[in-house]
VMD Tcl script that builds the backbone (N, CA, C; Angstrom):
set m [mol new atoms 360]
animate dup $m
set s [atomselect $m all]
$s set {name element resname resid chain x y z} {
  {N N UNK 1 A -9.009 15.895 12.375}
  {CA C UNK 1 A -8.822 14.497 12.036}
  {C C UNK 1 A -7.714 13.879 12.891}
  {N N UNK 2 A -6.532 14.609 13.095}
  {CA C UNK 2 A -5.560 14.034 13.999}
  {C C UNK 2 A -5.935 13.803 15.613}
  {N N UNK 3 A -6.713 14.464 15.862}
  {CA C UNK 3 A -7.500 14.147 17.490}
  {C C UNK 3 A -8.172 12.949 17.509}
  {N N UNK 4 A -8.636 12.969 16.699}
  {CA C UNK 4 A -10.377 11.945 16.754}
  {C C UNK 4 A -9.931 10.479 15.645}
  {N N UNK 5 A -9.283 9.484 16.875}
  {CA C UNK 5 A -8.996 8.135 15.982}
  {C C UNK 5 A -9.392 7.384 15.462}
  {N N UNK 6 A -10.611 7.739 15.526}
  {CA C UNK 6 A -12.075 6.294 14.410}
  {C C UNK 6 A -11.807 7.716 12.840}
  {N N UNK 7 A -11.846 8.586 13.312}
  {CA C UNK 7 A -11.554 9.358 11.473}
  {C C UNK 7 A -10.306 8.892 10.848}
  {N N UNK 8 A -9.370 9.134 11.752}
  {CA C UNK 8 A -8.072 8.712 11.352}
  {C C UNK 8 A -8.111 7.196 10.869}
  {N N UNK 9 A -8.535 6.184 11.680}
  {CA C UNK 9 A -8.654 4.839 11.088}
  {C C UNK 9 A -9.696 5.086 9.718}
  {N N UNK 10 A -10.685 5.320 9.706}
  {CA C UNK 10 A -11.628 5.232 8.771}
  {C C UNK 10 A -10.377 5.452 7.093}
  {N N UNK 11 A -9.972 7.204 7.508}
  {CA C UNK 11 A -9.155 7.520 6.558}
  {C C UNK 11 A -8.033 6.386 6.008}
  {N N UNK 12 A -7.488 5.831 7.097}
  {CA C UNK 12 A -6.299 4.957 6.669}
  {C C UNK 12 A -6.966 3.509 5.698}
  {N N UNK 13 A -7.993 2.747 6.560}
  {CA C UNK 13 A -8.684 1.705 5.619}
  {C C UNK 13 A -9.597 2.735 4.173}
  {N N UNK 14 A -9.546 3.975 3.896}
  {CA C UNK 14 A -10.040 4.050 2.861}
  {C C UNK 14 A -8.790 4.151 1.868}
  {N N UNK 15 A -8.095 4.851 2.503}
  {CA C UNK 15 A -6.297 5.115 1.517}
  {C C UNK 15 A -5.831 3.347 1.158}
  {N N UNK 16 A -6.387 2.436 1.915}
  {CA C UNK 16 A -5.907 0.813 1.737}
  {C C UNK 16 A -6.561 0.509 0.678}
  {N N UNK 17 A -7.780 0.539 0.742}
  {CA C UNK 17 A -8.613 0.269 -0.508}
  {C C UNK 17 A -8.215 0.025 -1.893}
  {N N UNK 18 A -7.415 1.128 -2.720}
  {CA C UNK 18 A -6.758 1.094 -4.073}
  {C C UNK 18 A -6.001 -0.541 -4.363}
  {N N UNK 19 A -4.896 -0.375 -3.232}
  {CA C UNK 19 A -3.954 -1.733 -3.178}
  {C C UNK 19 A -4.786 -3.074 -2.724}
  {N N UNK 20 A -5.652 -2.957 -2.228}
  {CA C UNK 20 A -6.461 -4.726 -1.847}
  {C C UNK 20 A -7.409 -4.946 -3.110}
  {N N UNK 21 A -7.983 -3.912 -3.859}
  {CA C UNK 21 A -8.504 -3.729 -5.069}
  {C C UNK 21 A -7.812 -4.263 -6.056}
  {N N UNK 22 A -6.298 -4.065 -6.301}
  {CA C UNK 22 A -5.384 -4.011 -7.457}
  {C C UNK 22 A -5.149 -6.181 -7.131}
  {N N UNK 23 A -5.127 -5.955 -5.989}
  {CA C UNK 23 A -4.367 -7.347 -5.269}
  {C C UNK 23 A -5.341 -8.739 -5.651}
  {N N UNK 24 A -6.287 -7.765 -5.318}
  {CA C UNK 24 A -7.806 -8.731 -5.687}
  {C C UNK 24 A -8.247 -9.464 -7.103}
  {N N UNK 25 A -7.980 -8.057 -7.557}
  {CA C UNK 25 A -8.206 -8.408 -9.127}
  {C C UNK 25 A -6.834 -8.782 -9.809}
  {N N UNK 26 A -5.556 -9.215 -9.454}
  {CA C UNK 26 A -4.925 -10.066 -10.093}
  {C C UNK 26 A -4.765 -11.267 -9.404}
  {N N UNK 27 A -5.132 -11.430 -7.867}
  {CA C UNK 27 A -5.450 -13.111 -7.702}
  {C C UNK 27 A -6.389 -13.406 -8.351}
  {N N UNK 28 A -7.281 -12.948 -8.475}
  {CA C UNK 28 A -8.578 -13.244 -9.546}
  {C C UNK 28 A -8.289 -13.471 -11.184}
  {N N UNK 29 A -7.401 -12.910 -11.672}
  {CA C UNK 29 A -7.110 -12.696 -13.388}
  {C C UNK 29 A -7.811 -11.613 -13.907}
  {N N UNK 30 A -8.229 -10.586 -13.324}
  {CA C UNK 30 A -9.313 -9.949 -13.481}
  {C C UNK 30 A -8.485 -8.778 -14.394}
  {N N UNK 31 A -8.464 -8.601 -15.544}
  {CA C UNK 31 A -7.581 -7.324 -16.489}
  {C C UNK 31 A -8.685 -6.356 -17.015}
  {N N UNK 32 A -8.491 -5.413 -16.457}
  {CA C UNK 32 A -9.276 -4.060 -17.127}
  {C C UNK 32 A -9.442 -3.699 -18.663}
  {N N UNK 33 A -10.138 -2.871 -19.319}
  {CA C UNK 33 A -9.826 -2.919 -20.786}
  {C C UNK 33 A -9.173 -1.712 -20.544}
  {N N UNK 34 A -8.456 -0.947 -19.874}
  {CA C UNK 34 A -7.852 0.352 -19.685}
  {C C UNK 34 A -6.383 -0.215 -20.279}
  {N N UNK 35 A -6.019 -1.010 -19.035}
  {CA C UNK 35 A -4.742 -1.757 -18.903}
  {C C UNK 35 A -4.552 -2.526 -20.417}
  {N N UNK 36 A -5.402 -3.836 -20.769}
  {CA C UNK 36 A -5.348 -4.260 -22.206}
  {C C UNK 36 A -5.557 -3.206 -23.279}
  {N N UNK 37 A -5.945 -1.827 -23.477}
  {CA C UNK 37 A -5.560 -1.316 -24.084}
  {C C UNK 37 A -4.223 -0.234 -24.399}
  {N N UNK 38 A -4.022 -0.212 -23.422}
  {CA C UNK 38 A -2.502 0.037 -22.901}
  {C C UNK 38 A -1.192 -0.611 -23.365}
  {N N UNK 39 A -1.443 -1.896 -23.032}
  {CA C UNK 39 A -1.016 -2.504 -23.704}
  {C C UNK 39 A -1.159 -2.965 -24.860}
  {N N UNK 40 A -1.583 -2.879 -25.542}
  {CA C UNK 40 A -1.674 -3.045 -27.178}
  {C C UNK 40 A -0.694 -1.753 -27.856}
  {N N UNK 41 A -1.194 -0.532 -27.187}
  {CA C UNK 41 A -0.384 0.512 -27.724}
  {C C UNK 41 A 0.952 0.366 -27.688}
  {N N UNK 42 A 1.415 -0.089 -26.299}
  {CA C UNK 42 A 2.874 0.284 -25.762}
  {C C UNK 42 A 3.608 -1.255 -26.371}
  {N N UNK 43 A 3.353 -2.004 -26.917}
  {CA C UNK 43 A 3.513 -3.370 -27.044}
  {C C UNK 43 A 3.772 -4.528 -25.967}
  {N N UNK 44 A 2.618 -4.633 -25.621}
  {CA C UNK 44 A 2.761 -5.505 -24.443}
  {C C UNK 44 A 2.884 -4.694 -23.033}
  {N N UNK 45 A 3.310 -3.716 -22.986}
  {CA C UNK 45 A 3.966 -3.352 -21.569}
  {C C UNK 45 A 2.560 -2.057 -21.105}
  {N N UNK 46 A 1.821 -2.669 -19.920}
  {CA C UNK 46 A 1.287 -1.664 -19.232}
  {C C UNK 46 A 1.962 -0.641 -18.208}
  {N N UNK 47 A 1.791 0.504 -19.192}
  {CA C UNK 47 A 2.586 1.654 -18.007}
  {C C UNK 47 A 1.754 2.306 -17.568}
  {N N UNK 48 A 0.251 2.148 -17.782}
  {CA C UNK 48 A -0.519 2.665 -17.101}
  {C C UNK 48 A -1.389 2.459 -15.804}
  {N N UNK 49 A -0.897 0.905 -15.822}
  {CA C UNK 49 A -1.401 -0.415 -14.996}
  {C C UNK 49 A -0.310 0.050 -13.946}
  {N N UNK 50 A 0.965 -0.285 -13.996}
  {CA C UNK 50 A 2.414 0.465 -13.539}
  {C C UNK 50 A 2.441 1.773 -12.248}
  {N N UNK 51 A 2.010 2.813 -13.314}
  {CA C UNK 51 A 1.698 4.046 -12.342}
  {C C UNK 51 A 0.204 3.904 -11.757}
  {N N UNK 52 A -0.280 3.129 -11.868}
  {CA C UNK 52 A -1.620 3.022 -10.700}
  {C C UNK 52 A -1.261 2.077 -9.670}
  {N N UNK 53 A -0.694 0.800 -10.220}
  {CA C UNK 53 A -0.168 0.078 -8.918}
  {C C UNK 53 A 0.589 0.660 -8.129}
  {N N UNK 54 A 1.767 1.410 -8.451}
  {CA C UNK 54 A 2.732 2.360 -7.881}
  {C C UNK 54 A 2.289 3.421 -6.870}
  {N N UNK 55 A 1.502 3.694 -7.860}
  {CA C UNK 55 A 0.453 5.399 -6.615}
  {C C UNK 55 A -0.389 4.617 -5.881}
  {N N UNK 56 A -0.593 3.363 -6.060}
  {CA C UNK 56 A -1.472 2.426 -4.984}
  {C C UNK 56 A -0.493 1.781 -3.728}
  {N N UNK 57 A 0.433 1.428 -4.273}
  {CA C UNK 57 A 1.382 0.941 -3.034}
  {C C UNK 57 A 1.817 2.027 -2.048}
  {N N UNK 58 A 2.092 3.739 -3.025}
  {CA C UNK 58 A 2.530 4.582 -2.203}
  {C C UNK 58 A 1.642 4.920 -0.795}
  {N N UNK 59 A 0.099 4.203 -1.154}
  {CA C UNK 59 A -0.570 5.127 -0.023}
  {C C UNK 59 A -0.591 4.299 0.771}
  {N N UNK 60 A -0.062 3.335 1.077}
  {CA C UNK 60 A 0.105 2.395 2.370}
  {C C UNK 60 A 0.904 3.395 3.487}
  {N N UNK 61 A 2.025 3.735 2.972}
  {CA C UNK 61 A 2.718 4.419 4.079}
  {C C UNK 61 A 2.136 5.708 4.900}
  {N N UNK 62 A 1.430 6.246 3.714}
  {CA C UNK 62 A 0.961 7.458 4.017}
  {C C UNK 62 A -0.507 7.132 4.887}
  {N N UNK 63 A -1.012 5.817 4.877}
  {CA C UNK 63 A -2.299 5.669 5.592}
  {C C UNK 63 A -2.033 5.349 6.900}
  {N N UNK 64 A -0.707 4.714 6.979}
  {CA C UNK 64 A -0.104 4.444 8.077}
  {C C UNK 64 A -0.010 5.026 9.061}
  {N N UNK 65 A 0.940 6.668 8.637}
  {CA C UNK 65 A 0.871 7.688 9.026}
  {C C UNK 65 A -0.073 8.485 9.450}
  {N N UNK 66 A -1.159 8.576 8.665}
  {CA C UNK 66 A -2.287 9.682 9.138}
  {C C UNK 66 A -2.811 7.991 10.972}
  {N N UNK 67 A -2.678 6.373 10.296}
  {CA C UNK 67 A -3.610 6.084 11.358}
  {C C UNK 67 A -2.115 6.551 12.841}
  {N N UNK 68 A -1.110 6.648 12.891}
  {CA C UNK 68 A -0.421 6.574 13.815}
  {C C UNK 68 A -0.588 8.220 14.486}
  {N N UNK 69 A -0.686 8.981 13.618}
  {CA C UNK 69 A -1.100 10.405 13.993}
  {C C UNK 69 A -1.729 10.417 15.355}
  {N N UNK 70 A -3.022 9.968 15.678}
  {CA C UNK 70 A -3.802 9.871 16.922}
  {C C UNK 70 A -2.965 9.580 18.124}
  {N N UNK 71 A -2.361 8.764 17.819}
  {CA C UNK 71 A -2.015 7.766 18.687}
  {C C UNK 71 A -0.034 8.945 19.499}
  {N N UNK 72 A 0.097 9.577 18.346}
  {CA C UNK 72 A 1.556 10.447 18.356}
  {C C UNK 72 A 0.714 11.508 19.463}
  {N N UNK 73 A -0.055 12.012 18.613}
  {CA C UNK 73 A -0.987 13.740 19.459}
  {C C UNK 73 A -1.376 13.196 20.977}
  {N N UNK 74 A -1.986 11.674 21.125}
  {CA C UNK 74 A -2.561 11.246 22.076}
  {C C UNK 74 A -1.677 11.144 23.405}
  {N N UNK 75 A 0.117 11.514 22.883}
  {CA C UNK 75 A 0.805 11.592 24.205}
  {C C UNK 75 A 0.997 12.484 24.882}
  {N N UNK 76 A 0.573 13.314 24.099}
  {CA C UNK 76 A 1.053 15.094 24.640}
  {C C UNK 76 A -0.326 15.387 25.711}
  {N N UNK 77 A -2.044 14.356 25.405}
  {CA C UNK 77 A -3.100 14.906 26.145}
  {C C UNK 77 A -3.216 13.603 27.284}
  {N N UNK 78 A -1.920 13.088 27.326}
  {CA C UNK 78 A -2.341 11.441 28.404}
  {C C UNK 78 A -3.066 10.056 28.081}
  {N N UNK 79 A -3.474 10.627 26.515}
  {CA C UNK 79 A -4.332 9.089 26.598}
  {C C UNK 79 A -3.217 7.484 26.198}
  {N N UNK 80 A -3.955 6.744 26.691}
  {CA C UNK 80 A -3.203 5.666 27.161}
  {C C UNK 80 A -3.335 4.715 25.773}
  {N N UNK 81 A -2.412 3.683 25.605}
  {CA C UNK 81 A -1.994 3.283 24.208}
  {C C UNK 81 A -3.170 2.079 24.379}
  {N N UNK 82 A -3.923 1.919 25.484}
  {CA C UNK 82 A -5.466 1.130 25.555}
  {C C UNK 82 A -6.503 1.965 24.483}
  {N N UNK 83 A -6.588 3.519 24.945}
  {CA C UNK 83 A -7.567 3.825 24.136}
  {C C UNK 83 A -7.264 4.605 22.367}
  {N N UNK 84 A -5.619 3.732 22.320}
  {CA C UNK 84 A -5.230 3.987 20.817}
  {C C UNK 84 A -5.023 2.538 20.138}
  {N N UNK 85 A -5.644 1.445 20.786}
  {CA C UNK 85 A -5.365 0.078 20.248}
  {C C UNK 85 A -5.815 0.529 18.918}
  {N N UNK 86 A -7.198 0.180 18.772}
  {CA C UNK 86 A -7.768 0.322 17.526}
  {C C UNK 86 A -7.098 0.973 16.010}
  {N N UNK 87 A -5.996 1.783 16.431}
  {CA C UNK 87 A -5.126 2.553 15.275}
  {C C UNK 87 A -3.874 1.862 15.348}
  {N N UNK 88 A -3.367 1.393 16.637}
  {CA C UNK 88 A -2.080 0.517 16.446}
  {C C UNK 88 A -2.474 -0.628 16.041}
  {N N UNK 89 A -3.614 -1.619 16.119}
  {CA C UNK 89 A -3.974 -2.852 15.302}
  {C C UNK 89 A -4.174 -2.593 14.216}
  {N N UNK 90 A -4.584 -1.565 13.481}
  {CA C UNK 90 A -4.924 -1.418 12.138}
  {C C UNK 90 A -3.124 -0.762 11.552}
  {N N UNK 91 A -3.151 -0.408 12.109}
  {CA C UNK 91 A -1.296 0.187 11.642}
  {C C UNK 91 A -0.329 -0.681 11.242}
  {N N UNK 92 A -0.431 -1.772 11.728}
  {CA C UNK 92 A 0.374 -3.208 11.930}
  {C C UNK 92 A -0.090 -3.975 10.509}
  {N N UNK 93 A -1.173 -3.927 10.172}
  {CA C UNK 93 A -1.003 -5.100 8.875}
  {C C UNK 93 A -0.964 -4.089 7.879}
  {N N UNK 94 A -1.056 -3.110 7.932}
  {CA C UNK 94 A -0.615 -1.885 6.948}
  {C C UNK 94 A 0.750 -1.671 6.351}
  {N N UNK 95 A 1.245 -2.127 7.709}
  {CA C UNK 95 A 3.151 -1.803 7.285}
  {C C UNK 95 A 3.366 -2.941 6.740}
  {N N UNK 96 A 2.856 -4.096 7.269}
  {CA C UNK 96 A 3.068 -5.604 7.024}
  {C C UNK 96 A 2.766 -5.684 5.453}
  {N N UNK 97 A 1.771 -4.725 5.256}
  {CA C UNK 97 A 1.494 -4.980 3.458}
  {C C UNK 97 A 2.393 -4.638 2.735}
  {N N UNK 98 A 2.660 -3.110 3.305}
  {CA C UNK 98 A 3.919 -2.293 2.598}
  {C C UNK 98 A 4.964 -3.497 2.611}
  {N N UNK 99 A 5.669 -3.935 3.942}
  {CA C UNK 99 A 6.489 -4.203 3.544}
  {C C UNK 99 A 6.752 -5.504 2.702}
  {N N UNK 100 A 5.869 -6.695 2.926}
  {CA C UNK 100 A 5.692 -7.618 1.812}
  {C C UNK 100 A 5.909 -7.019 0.436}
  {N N UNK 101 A 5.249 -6.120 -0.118}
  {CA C UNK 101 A 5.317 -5.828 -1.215}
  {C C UNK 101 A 6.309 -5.238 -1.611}
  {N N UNK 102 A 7.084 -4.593 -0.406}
  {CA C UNK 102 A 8.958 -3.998 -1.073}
  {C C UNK 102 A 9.832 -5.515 -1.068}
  {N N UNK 103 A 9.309 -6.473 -0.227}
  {CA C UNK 103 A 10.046 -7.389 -0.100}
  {C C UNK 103 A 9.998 -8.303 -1.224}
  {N N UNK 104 A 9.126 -8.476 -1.561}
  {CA C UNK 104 A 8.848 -9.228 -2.741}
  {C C UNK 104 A 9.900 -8.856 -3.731}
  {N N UNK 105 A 9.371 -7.548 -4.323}
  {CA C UNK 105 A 10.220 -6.605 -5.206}
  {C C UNK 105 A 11.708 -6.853 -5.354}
  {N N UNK 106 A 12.122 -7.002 -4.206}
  {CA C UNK 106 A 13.474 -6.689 -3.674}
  {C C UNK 106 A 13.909 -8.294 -4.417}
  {N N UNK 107 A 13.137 -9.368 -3.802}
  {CA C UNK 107 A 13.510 -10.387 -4.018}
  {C C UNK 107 A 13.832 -10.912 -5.459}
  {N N UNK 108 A 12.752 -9.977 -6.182}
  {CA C UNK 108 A 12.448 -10.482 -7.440}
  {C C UNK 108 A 13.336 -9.830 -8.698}
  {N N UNK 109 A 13.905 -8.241 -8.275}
  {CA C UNK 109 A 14.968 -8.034 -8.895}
  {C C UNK 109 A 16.151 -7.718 -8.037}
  {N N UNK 110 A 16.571 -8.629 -6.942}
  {CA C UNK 110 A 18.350 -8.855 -6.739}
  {C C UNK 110 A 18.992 -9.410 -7.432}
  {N N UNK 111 A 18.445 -10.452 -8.382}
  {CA C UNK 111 A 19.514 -10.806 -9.448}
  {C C UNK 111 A 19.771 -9.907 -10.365}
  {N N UNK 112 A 18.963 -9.288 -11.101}
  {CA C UNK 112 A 19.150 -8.024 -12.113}
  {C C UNK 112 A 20.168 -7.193 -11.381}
  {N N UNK 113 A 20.034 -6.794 -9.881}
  {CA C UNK 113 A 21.047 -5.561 -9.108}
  {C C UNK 113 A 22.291 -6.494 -8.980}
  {N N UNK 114 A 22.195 -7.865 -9.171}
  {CA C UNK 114 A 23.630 -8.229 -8.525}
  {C C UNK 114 A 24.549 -8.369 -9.930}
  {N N UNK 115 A 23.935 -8.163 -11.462}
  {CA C UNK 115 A 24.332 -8.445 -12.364}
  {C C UNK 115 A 24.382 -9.608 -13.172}
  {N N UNK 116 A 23.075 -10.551 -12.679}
  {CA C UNK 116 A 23.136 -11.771 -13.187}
  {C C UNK 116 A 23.111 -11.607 -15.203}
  {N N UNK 117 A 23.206 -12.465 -15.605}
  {CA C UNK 117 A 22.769 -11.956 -16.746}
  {C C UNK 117 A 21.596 -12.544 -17.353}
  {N N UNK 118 A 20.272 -12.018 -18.347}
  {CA C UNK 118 A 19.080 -12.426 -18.568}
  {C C UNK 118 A 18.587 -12.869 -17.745}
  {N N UNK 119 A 18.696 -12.050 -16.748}
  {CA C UNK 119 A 17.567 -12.016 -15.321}
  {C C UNK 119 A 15.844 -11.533 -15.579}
  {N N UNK 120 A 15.958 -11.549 -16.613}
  {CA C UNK 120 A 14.312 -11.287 -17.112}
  {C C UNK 120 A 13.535 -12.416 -16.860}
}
mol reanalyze $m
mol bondsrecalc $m
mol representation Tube
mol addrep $m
């Protein structure tokens, strides 16, 4: 898989999938009965919704990685960063997702880290 960069891409847009899924269905309003029942139990608070978004954001980095793989191995056999476009264009809005989504985060609890108070 690390030689051959259409697997490696394939792999990385399938590891994306979870997070454009999750993204989709809350621009949409779209709530699972997994999640609404989740919440009913926990009172209000989905922690199950939580650790799926979470293990969904994690695989951005890691898809990243497997697509940049090709492109790392591809220096040691000469090939030229022409015939690794295809994994560095797809690599690029990958990180760009990741990092929107730490950025957001970041944005949304610096008042809680700076000590505001009822930063909820």
């Amino acid at each position: 898989m690390l030689r051959n960069p259409r697997i490696a891409a394939i792999t990385a847009l399938v590891l994306c999938l979870p997070i454009v899924i999750i993204l989709s269905l809350i621009t949409l309003g779209v709530e699972s009965d997994i999640v609404r029942q989740d919440r009913v139990l926990n009172g209000g608070v989905s922690r199950l919704g939580s650790v799926i978004s979470l293990g969904a954001i994690l695989l951005l980095p890691v898809a990243s990685v497997i697509c940049l793989m090709p492109v790392v191995k591809g220096g040691g056999t000469h090939r030229t960063i022409a015939q690794n476009s295809p994994n560095l264009l797809l690599t690029i809005p990958i990180l760009l997702l990741f990092l929107s989504i730490v950025g957001a985060f970041v944005v949304d609890q610096l008042p809680c880290w700076a000590g505001v108070p009822n930063c909820d």
